[in-house]
KOLKE-182459 format. One line per field, with one value per residue: residue number from 1; x, y, z of N, C-alpha, C, O in turn. Coordinates in Angstrom, 1 decimal. Example, Ala and Ser with C-alpha at 12.3 -4.5 7.8 and 13.67 -1.06 7.14 Angstrom:
BEGIN
nr	c(1; 2)
n_x	c(13.2; 12.8)
n_y	c(-5.7; -2.2)
n_z	c(7.8; 7.1)
ca_x	c(12.3; 13.7)
ca_y	c(-4.5; -1.1)
ca_z	c(7.8; 7.1)
c_x	c(13.2; 12.9)
c_y	c(-3.3; 0.0)
c_z	c(7.8; 7.9)
o_x	c(14.2; 13.4)
o_y	c(-3.3; 1.1)
o_z	c(8.5; 8.0)
This chain:
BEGIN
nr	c(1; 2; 3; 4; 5; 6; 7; 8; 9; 10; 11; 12; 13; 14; 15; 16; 17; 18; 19; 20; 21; 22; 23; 24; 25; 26; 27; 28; 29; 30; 31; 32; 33; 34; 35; 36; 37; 38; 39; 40; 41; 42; 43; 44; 45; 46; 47; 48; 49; 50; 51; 52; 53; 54; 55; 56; 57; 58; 59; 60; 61; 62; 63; 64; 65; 66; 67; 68; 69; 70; 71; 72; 73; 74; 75; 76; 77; 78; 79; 80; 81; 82; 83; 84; 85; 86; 87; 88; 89; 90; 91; 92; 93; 94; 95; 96; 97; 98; 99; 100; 101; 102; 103; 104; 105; 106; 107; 108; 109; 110; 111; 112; 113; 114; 115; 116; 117; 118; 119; 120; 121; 122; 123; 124; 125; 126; 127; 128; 129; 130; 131; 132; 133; 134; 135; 136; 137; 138; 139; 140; 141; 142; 143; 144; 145; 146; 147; 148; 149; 150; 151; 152; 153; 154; 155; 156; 157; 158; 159)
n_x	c(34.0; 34.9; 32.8; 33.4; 32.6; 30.3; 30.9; 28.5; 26.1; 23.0; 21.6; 23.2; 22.7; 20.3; 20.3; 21.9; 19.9; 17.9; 19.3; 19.6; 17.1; 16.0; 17.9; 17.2; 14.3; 13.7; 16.5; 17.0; 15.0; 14.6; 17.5; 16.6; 14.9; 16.4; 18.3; 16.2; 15.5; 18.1; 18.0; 16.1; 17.5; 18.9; 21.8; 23.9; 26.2; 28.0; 26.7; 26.8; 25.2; 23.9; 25.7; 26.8; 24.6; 24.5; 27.2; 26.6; 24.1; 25.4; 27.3; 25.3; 24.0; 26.1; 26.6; 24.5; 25.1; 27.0; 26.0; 23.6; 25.4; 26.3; 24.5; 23.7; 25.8; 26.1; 27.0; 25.4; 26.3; 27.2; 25.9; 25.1; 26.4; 28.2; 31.3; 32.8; 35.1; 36.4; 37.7; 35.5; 34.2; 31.7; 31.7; 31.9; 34.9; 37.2; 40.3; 43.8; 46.4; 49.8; 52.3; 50.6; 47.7; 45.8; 42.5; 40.7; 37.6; 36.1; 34.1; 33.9; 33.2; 32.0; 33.4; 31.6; 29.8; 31.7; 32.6; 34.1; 33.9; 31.7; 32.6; 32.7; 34.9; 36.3; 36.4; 38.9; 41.1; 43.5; 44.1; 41.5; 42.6; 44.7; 43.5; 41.4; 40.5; 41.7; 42.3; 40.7; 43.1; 45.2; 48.0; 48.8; 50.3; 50.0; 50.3; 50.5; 50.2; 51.3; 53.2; 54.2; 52.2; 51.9; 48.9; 46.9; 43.8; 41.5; 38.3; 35.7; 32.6; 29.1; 28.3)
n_y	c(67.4; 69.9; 72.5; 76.1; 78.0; 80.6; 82.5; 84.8; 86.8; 86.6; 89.4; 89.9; 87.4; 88.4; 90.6; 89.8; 88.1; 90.3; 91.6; 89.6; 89.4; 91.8; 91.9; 89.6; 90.0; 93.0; 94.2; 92.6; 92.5; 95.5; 95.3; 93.7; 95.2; 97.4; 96.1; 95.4; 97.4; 98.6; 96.9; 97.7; 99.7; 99.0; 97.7; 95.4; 95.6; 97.9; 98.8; 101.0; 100.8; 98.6; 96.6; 97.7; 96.9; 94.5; 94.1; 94.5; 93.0; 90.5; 91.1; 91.2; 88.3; 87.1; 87.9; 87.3; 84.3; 84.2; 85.5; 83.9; 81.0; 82.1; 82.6; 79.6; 78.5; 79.5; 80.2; 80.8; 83.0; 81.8; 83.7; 83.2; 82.4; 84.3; 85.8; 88.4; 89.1; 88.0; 88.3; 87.3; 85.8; 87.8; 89.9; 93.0; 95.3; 96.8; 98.9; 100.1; 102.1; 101.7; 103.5; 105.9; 105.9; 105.7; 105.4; 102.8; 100.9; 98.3; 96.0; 92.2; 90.2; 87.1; 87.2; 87.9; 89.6; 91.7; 95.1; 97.6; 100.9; 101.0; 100.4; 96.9; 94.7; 92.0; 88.5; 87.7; 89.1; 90.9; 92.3; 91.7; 88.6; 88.5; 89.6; 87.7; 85.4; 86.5; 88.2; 90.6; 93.4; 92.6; 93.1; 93.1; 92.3; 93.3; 92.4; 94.2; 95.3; 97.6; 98.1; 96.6; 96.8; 97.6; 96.9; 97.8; 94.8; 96.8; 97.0; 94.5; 93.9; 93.1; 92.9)
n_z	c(34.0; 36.1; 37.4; 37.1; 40.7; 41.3; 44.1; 45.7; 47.4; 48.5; 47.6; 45.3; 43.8; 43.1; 41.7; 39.6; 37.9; 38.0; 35.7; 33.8; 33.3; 32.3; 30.0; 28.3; 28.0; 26.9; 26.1; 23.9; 22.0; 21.5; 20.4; 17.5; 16.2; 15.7; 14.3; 12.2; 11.5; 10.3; 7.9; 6.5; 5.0; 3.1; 1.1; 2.6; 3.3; 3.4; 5.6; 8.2; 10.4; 10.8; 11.5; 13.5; 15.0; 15.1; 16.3; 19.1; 19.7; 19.4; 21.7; 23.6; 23.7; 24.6; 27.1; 28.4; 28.2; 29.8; 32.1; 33.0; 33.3; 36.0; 37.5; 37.8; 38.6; 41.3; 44.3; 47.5; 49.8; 52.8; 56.0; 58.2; 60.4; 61.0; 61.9; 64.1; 64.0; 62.6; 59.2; 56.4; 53.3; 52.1; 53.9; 55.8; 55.6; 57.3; 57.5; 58.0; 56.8; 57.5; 57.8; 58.0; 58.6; 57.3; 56.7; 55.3; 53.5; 52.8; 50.8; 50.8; 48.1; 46.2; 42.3; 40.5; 41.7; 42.3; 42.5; 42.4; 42.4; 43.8; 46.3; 46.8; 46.5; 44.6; 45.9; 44.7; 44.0; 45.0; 47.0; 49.1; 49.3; 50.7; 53.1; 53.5; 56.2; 58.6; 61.6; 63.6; 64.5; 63.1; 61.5; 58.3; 55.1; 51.6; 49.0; 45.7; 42.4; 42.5; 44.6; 47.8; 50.5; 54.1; 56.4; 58.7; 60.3; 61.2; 62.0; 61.0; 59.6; 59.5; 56.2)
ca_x	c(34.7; 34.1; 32.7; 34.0; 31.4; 30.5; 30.1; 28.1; 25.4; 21.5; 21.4; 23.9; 22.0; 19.3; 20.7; 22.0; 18.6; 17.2; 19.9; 18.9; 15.6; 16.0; 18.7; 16.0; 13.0; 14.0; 17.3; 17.0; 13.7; 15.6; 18.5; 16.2; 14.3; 17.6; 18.7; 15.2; 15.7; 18.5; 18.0; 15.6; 18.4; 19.2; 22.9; 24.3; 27.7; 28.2; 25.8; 27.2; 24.3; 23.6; 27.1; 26.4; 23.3; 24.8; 27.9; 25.7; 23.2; 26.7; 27.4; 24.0; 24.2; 27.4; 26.2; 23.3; 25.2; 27.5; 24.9; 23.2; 26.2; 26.9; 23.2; 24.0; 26.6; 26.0; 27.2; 25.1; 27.2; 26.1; 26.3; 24.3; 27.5; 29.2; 32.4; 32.6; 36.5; 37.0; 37.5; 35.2; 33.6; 30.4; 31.9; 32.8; 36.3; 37.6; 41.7; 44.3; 47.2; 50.6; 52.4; 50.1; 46.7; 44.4; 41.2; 39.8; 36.5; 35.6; 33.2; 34.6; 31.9; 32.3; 33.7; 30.4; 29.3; 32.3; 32.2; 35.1; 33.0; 30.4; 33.3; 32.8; 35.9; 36.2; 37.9; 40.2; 41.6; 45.5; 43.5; 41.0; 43.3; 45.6; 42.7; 40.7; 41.2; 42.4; 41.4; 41.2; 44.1; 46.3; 48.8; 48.6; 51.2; 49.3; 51.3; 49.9; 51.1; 52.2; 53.9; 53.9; 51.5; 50.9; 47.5; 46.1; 42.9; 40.3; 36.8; 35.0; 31.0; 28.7; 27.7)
ca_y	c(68.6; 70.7; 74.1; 77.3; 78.2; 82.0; 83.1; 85.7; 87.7; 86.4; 90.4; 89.8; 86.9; 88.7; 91.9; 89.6; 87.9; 91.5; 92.6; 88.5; 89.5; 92.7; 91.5; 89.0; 90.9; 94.2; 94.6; 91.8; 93.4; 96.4; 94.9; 93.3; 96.2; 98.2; 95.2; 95.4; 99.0; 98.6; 96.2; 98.5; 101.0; 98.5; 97.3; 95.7; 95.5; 99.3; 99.4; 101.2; 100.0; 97.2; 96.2; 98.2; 96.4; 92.9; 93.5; 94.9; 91.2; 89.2; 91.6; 91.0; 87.6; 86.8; 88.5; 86.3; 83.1; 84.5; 85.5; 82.2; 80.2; 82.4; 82.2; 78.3; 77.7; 80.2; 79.5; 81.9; 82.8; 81.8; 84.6; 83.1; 81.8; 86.0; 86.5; 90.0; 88.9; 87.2; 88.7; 86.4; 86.2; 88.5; 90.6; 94.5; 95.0; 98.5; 98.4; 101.1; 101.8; 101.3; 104.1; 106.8; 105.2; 106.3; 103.9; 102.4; 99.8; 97.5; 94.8; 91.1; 89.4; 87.3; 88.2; 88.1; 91.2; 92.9; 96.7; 98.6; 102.0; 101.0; 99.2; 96.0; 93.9; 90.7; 87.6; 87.1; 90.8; 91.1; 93.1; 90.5; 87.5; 88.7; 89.8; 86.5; 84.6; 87.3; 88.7; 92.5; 93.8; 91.7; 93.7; 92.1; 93.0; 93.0; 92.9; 94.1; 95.8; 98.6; 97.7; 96.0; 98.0; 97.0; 97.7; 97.0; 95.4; 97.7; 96.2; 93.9; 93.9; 92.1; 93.5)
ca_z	c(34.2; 38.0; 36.8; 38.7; 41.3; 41.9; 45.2; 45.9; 48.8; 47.9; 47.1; 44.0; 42.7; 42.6; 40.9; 38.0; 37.8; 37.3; 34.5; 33.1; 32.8; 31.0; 28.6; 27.4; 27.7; 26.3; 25.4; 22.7; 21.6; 20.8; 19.3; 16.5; 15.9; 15.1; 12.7; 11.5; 10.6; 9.6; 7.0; 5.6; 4.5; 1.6; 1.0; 4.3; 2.8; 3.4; 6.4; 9.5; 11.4; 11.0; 11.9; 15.1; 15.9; 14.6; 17.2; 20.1; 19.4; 19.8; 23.3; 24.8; 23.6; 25.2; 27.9; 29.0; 28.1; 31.3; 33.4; 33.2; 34.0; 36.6; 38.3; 37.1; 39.4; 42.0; 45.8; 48.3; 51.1; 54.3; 56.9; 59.5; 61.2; 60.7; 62.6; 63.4; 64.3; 61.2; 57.7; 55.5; 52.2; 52.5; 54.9; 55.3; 56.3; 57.0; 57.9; 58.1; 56.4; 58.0; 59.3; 58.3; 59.4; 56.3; 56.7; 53.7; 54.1; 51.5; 51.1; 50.0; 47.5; 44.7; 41.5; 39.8; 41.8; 42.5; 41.5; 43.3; 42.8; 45.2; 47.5; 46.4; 46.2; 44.6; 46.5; 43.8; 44.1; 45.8; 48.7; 49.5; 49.1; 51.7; 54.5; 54.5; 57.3; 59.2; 62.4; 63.9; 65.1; 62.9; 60.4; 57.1; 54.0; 50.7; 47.8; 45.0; 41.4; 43.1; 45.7; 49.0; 51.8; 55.4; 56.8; 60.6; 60.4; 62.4; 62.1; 60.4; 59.9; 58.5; 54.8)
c_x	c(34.0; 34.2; 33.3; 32.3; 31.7; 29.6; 29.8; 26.8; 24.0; 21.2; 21.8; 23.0; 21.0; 19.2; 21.0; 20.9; 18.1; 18.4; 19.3; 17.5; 15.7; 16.8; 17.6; 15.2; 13.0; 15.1; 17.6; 16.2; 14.4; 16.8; 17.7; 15.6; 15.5; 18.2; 17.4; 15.3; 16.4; 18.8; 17.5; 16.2; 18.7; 20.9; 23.3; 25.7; 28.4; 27.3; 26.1; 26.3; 23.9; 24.6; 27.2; 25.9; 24.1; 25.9; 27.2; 25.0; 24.5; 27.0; 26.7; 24.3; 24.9; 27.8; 25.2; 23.8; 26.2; 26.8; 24.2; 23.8; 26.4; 25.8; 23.3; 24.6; 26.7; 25.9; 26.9; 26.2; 26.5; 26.6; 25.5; 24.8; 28.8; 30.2; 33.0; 34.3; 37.3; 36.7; 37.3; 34.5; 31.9; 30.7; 32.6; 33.9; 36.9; 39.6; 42.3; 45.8; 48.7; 52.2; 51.5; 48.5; 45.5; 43.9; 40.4; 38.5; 36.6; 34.6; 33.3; 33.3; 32.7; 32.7; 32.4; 29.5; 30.3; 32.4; 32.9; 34.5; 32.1; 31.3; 33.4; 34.3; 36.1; 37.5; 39.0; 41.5; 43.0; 44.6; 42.7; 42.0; 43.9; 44.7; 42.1; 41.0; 41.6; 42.0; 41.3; 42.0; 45.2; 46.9; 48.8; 49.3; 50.5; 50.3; 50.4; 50.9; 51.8; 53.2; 53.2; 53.1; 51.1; 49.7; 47.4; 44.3; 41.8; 38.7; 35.8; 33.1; 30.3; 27.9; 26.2)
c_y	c(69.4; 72.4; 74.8; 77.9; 79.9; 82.0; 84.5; 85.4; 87.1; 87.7; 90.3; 88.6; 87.6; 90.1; 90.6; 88.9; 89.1; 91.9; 90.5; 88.9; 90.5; 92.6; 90.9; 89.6; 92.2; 94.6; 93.4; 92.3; 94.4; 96.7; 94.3; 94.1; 97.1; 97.4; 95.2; 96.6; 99.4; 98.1; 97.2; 99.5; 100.8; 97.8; 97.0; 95.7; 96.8; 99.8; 99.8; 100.5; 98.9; 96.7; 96.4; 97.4; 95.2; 92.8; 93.6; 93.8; 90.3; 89.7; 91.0; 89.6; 86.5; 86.8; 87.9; 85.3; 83.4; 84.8; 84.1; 81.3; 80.7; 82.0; 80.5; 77.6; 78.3; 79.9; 80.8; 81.6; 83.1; 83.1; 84.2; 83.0; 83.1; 85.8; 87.7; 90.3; 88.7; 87.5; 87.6; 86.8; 86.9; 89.8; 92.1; 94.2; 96.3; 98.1; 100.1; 101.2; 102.1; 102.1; 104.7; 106.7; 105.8; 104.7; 103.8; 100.6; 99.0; 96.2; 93.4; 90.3; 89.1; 87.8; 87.9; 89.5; 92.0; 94.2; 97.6; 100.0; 101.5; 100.4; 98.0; 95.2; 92.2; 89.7; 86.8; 87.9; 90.1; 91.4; 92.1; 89.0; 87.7; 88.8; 88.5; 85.9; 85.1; 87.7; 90.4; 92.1; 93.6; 92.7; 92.6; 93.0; 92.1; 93.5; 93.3; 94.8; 96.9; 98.8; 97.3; 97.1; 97.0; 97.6; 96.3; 96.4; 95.9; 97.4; 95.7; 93.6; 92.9; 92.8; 93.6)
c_z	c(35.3; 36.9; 38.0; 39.6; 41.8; 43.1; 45.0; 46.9; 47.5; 47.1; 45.5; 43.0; 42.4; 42.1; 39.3; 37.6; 37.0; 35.6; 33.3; 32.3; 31.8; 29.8; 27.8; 27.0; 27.2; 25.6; 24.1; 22.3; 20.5; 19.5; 17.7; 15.9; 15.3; 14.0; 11.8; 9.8; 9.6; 8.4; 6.5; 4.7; 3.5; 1.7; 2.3; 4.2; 3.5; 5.3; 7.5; 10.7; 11.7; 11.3; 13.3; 15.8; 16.1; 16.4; 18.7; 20.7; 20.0; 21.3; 23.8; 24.6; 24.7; 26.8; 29.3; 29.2; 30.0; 32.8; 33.9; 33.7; 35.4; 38.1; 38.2; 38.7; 40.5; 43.3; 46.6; 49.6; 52.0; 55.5; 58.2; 60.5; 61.4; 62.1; 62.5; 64.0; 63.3; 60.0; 56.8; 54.1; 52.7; 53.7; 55.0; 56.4; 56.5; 58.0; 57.4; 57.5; 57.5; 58.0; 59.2; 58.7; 58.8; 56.5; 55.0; 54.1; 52.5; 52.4; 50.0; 49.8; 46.4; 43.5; 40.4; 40.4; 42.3; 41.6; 42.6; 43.3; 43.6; 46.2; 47.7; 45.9; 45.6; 45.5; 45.8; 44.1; 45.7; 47.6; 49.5; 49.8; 50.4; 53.2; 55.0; 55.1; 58.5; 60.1; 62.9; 64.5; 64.1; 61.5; 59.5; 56.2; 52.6; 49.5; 46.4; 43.7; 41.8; 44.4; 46.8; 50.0; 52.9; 55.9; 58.3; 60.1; 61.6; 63.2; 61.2; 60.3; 58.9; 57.2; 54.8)
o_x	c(32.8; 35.0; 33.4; 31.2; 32.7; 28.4; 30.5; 26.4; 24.0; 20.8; 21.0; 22.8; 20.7; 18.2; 20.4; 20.9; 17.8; 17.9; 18.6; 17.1; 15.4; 16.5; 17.1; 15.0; 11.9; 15.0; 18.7; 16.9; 14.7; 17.0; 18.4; 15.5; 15.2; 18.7; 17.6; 15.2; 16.1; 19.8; 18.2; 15.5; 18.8; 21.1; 23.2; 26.4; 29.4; 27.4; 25.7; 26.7; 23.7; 24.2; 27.6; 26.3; 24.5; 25.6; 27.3; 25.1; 24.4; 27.1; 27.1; 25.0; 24.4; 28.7; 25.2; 23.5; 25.9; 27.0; 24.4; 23.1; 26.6; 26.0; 22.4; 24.2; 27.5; 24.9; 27.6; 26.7; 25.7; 27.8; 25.4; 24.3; 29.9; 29.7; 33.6; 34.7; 38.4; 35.5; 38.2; 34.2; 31.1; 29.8; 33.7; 34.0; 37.0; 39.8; 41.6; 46.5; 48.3; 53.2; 50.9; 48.1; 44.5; 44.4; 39.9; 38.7; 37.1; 34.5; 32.8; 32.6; 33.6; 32.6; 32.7; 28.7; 29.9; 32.3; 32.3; 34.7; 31.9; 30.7; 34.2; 34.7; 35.9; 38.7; 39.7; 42.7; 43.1; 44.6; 43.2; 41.8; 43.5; 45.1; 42.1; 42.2; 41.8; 40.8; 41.9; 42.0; 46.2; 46.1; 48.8; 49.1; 50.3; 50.8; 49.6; 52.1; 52.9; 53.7; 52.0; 53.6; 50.4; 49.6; 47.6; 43.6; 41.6; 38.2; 35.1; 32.5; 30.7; 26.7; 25.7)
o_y	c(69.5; 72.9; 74.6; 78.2; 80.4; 81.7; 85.4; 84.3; 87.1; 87.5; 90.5; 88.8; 87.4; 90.7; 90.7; 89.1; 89.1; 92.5; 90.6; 88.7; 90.3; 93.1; 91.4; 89.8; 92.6; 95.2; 93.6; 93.1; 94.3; 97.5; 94.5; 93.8; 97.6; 97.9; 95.0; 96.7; 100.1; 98.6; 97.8; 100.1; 101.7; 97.3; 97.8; 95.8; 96.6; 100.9; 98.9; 99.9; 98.4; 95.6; 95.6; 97.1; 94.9; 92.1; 92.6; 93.5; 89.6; 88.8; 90.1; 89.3; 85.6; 86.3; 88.0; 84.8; 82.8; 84.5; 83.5; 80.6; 79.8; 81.5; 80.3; 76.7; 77.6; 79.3; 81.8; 80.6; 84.1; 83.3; 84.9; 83.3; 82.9; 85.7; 88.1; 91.4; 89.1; 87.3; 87.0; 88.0; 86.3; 90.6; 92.3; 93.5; 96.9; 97.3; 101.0; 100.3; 102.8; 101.3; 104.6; 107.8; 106.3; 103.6; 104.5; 99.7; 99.2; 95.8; 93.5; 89.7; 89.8; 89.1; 87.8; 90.2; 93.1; 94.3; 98.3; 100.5; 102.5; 99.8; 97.7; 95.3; 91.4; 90.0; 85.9; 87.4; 89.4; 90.9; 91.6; 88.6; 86.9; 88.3; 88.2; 85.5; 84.4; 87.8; 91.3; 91.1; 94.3; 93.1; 91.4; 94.3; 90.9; 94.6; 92.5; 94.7; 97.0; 99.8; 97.5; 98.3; 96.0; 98.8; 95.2; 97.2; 95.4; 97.5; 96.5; 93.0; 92.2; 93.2; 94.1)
o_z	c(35.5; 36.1; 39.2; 39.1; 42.3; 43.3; 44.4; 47.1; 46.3; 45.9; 44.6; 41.8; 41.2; 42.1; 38.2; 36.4; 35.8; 34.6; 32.3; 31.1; 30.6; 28.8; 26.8; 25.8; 27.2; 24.5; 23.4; 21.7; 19.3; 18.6; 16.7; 14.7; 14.2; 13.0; 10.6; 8.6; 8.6; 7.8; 5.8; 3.9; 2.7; 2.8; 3.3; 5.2; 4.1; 5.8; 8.3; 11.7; 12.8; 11.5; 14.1; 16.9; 17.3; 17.3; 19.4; 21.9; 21.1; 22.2; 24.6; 25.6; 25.3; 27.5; 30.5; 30.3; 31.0; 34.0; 35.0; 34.5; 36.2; 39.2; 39.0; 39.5; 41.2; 43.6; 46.6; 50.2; 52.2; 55.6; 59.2; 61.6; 61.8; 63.3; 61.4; 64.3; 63.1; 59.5; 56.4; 53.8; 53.4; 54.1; 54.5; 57.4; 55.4; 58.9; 56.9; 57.8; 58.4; 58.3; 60.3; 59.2; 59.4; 56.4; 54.1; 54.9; 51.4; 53.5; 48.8; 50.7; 45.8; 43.5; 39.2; 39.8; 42.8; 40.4; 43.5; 44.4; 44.4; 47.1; 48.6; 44.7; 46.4; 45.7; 46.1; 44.2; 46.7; 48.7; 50.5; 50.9; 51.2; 54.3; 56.1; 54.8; 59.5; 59.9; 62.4; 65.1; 64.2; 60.7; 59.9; 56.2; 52.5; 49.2; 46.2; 43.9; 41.3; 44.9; 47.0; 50.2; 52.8; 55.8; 58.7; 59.5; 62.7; 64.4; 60.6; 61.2; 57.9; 57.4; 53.8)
């Protein structure tokens, strides 16, 4: 069986590395210490807490087992080869919309660190999908749940 491989920026592996490490080393700690406690309360039939902790244990859990694969299978993207022409993975992209010419930037990474509050786009995403490949200048129609939008794009950098 071919596993799925996440791309992502050296930066991002080494952001889920850091949340790896603290899941293990602290936030498991934690979790057993609150089942600890809560055992102490007596009855766990009845026990709001311990039900808390228990689901919390199966999160983090669940949590790590993903991170792991994800650091596992993890494809750094090369930028050494950046075209500041060519909208690629790893790369900021800023484009305009199509008549009224509001600019919006993003930056196309993996979906293991995308995080649309910080700008972050994954290359799975409607928006991404449509730009890679693409060069400045080139109008591009991105269809998405809300409807179809053309966007120019304007200039591409390297993240």
């Amino acid at each position: 069986m071919i596993e799925k491989v996440f791309p992502m920026t050296a930066a991002g592996k080494a952001k889920l590395e850091a949340e790896l490490e603290d899941l293990k080393v602290n936030k498991r700690k934690e979790i057993v210490e609150r089942i600890k406690i809560a055992r102490s309360y007596g009855d766990l039939s009845e026990n709001s807490e311990y039900e808390s902790a228990k689901d919390e244990q199966a999160f983090v859990e669940g949590r790590i087992t993903t991170i792991e694969k994800m650091i596992r299978f993890a494809e750094i993207i090369d930028d050494r080869n950046f075209d500041s022409n060519l909208v690629s993975l790893g790369s900021k992209v800023t484009f305009a919309e199509i008549p009224d010419g509001d600019e919006e930037s993003y930056i196309i990474v993996g979906s293991a660190e995308a995080d649309p509050l910080e700008g972050k786009i994954s290359n799975d995403s409607p928006i991404a999908k449509a730009l890679l490949g693409k060069n400045i200048g080139e109008e591009v129609v991105i269809t998405t749940p809300g409807g179809n939008m053309t966007v120019k794009i304007v200039k591409v950098e390297q993240a």
